[in-house]
Backbone as numpy.savetxt, mean C-alpha at the origin, in Angstrom:
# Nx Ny Nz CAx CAy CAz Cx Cy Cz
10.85 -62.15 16.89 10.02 -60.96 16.89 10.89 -59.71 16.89
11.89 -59.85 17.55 13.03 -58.56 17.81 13.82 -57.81 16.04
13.86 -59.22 15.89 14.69 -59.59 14.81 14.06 -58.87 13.74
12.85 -59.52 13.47 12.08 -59.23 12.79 11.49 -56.81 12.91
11.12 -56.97 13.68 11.01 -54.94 14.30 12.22 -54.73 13.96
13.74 -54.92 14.21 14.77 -54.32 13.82 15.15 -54.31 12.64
14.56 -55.32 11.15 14.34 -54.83 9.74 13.40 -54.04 9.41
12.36 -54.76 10.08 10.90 -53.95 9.03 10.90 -52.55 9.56
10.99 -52.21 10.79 10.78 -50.80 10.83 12.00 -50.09 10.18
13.05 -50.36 9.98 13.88 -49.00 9.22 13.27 -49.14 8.04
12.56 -50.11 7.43 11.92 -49.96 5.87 10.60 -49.06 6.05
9.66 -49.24 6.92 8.82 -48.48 7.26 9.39 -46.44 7.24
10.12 -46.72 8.08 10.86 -45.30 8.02 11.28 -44.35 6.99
12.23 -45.67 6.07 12.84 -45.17 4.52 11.56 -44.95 3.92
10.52 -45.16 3.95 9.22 -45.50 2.64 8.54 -44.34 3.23
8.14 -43.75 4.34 7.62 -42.87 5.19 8.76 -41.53 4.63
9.76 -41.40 5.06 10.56 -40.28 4.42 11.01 -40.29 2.90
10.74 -41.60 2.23 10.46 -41.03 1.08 8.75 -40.26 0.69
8.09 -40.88 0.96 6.47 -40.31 0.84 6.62 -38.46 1.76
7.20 -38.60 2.86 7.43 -36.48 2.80 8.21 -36.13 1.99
9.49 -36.95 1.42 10.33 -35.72 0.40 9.47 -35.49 -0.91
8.84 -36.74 -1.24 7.57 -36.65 -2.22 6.48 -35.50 -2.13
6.20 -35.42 -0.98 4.87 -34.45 -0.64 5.28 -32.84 -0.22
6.34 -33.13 -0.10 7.11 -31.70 0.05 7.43 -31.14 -1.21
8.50 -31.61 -2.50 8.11 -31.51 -3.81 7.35 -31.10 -4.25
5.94 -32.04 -3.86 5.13 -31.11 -5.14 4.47 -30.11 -4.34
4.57 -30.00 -2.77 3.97 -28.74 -2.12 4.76 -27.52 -2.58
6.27 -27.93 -2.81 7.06 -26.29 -3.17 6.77 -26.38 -4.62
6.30 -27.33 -5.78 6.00 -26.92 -7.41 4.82 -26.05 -7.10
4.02 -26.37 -7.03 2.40 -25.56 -6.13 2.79 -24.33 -5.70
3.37 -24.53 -5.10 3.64 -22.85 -4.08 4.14 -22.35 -5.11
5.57 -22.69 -5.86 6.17 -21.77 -6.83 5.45 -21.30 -7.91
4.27 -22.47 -8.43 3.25 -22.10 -9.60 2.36 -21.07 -8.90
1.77 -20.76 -7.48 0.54 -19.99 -6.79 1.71 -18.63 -7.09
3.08 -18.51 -6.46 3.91 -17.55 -6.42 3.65 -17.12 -7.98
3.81 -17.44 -8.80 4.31 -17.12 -9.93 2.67 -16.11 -11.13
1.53 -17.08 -10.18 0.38 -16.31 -10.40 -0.28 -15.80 -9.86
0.53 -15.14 -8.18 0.45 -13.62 -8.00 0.86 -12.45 -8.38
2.09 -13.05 -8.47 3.31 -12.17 -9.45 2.85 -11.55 -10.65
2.14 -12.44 -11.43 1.07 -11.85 -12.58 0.13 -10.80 -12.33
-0.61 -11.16 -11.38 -1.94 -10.49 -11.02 -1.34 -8.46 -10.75
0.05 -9.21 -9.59 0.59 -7.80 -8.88 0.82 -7.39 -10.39
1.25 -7.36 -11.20 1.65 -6.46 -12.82 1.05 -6.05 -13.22
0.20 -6.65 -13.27 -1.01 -6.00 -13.90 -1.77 -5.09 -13.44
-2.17 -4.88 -12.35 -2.38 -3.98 -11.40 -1.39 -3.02 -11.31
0.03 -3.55 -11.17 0.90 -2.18 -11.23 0.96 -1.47 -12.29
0.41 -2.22 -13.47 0.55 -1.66 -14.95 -0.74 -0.55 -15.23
-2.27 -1.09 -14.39 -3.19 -0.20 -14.62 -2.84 0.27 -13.32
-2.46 1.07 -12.64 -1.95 2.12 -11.62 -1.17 3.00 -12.18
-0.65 2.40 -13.04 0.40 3.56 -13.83 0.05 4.24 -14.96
-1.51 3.76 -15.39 -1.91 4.51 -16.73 -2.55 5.26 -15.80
-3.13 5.48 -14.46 -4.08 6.09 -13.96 -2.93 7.43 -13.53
-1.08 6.95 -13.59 -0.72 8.31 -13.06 -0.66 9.37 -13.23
-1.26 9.57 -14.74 -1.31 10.90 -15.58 -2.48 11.96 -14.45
-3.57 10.64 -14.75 -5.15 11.80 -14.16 -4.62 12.19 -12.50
-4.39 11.26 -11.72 -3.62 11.51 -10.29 -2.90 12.85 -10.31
-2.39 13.15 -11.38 -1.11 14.36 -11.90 -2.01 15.66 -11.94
-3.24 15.23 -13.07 -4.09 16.68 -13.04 -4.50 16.95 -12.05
-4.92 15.87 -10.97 -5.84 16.18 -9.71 -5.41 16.98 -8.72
-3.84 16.41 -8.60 -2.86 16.75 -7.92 -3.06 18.58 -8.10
-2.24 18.94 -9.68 -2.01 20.26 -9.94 -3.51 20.91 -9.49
-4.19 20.54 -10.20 -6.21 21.05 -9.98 -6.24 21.88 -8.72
-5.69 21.00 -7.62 -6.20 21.14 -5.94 -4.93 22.10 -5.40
-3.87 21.44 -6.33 -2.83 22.95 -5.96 -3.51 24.19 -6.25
-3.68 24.27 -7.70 -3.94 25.61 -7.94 -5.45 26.41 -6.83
-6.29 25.70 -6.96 -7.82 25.90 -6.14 -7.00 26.15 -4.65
-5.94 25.47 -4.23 -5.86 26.05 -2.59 -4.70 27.35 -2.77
-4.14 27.42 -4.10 -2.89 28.81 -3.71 -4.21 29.42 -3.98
-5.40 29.43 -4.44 -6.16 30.62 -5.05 -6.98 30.51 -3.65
-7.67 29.94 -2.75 -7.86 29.77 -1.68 -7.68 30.60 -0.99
-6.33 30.29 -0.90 -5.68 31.02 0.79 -5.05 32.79 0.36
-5.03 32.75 -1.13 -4.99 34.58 -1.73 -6.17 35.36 -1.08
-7.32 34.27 -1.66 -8.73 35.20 -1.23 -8.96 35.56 0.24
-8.51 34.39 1.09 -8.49 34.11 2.46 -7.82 35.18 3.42
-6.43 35.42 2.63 -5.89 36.46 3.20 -6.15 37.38 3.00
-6.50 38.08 1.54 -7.32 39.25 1.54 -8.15 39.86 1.81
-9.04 39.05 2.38 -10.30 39.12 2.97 -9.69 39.41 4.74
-9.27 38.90 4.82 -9.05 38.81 7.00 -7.58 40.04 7.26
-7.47 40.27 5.71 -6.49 41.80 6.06 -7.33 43.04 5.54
-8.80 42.63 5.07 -9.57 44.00 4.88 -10.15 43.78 6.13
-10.36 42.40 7.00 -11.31 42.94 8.25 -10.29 43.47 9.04
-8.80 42.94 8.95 -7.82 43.74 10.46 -7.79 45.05 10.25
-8.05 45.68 8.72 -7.55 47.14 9.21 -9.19 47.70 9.19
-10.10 47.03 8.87 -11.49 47.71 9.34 -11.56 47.61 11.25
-10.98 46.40 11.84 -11.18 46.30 12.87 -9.83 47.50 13.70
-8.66 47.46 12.89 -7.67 48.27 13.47 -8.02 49.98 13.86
-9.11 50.30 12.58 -9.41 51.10 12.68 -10.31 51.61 13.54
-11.24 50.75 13.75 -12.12 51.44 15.01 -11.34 51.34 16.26
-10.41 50.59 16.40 -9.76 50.42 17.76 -8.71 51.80 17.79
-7.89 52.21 16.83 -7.53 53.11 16.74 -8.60 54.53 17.34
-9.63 54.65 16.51 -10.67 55.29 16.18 -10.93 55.44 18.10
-11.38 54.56 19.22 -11.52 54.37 19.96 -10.42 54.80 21.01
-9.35 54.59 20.66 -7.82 55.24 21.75 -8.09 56.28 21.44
-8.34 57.57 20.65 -8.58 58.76 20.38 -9.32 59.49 20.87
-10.88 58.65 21.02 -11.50 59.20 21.95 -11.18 59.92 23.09
């Protein structure tokens, strides 16, 4: 019986670690084929992101120009109320 467990199981063993180097194989062909058709997907996507960078560009300039024109009006406006307000305060020390 001894005799016998001290062959058969190292064959058991060898046949067992061949069946994982087997199943490991084709788990990394799989993975490398799943890798390889994300890799696709990401391009393509990076490719339509990059036709979209033109309009991103106008939007960009668009919102520049609308806030320098913004903050012109903004200031012009709150430096006609300081010297309307400067003035009555002036206007008021005189009294």
């Amino acid at each position: 019986m001894v005799e016998f467990l001290q062959v058969f199981l190292p064959i058991i063993i060898y046949i067992l670690l061949i069946i994982i180097l087997i199943v490991g194989i084709i788990l990394g062909i799989k993975s490398i084929r799943t890798i390889n058709k994300v890799e696709k997907v990401v391009d393509d996507v990076n490719d339509k992101v990059k036709s979209l960078d033109g309009f991103f560009g106008i939007i960009d300039f668009t919102t520049d120009k609308i806030v320098s024109i913004t903050d012109r009006v903004v200031d012009g406006v709150s430096n006609i109320f300081g010297k309307i307000f400067k003035k009555r305060k002036i206007g008021k020390d005189e009294e």
